[in-house]
C-alpha positions in Angstrom: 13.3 -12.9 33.3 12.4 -11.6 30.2 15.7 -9.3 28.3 14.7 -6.9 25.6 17.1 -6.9 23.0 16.3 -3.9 20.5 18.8 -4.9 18.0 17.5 -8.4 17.4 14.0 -6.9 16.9 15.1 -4.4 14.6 17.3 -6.8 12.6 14.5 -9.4 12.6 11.8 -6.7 11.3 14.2 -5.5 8.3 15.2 -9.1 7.8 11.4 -9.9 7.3 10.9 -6.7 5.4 13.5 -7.7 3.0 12.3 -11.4 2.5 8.9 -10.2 2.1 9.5 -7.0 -0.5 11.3 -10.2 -2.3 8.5 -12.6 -2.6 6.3 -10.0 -3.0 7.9 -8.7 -6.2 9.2 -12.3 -7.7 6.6 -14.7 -6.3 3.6 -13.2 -5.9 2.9 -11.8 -10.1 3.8 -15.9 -11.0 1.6 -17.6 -8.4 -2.0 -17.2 -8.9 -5.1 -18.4 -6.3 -8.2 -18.7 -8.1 -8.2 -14.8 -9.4 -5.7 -13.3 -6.9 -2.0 -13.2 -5.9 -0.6 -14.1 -2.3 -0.3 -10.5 -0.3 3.2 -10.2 1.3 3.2 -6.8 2.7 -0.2 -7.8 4.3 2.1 -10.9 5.7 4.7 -8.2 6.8 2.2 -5.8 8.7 0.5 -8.3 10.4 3.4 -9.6 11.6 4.6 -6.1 13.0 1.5 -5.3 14.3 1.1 -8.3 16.2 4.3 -8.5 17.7 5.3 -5.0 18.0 2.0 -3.2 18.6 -0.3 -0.7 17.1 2.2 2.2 16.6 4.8 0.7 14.9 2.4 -1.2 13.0 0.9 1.5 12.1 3.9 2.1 10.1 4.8 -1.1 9.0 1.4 -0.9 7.5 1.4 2.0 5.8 4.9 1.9 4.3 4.3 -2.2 3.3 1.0 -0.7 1.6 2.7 2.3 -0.4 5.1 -0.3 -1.3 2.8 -2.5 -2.6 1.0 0.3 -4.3 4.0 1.3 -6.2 4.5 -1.8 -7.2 1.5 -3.2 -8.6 -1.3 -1.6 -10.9 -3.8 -0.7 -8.5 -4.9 2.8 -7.2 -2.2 4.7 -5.2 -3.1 4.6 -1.6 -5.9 1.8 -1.3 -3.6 -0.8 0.1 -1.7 1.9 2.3 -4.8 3.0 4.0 -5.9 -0.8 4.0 -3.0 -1.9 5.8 -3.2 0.7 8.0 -6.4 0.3 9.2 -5.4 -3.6 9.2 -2.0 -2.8 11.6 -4.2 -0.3 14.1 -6.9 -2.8 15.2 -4.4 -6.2 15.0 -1.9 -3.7 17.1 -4.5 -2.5 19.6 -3.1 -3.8 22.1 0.0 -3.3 22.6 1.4 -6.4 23.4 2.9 -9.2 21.9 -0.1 -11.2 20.5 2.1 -13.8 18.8 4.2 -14.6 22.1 0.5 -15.3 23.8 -2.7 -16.7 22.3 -1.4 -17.4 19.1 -4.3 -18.5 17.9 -6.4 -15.9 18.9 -4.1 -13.8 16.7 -5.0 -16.1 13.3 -8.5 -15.6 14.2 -7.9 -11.9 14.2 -6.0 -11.7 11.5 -7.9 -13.8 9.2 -11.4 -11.9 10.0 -8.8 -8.5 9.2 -8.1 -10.4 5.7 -11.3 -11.1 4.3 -12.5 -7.5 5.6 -9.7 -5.5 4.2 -9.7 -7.5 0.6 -13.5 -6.5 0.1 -13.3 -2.9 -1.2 -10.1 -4.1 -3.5 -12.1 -6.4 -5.0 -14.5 -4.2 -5.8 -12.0 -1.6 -7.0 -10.4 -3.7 -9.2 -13.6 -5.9 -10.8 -13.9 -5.5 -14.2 -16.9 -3.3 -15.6 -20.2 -4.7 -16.0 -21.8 -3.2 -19.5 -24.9 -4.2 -21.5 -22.9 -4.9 -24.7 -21.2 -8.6 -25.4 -18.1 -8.7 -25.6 -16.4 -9.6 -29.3 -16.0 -12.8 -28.0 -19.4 -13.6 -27.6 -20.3 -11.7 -31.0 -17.6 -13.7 -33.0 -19.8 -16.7 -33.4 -21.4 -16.6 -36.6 -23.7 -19.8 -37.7 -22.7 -22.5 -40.2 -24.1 -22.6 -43.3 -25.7 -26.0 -44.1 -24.3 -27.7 -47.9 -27.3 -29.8 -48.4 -28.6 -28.9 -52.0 
């Protein structure tokens, strides 16, 4: 027989909050992959959403993403209304994914992940203009001392 115990889940889901608003604002500005930064609150949402369902992923998702939002440099909203999109269709179900087919749920949440990090890398790619940059234009040739 399975007991519910709403007080462990709630003091599990602030606990992970907590740890992840942490790593998210020490760790994840010093730690670069290739040309991005580990994604905490995306950690935190999932892990709502699969475990708690779509409502209070929901949420999770949007108040991990405004979070994130605030924190960083990026537009205000993107990663809210990522992450909440993210938390609806890993939540869909509501039932506890990560108690079941666990990997079904990385499989899911992986495909979510390199969905959802598309538009922000478009948002956030750097211009593309016909002019050189100075760095490029700051090689000037040598001149030659033969007489």
């Amino acid at each position: 027989m399975q007991i519910a115990d709403k007080s462990h889940d709630t003091k599990g889901m602030v606990a992970l909050a907590g740890i992840c608003a942490v790593l998210q604002l020490a760790l994840s500005p010093n730690f670069a992959i290739g040309n991005g930064h580990p994604n905490f609150a995306l950690v935190f949402c999932a892990c709502i959403a699969l475990s708690r369902g779509g409502a209070q992923g929901v949420v999770a998702g949007f108040v991990a993403g405004l979070f994130f939002d605030l924190s960083s440099t990026g537009p205000i909203g993107l990663m809210a209304l990522l992450l909440t999109i993210a938390a609806y269709v890993l939540g869909s179900e509501q039932r506890n994914r990560m108690a079941g087919d666990f990997a079904a749920s990385v499989a899911i949440f992986s495909v979510w992940k390199t969905i959802w990090s598309a538009p922000l890398r478009i948002s956030t790619s750097p211009s593309r203009s016909r002019t050189r940059s100075p760095c490029c234009l700051s090689v000037a040739p040598t001149r030659s001392s033969t007489p």
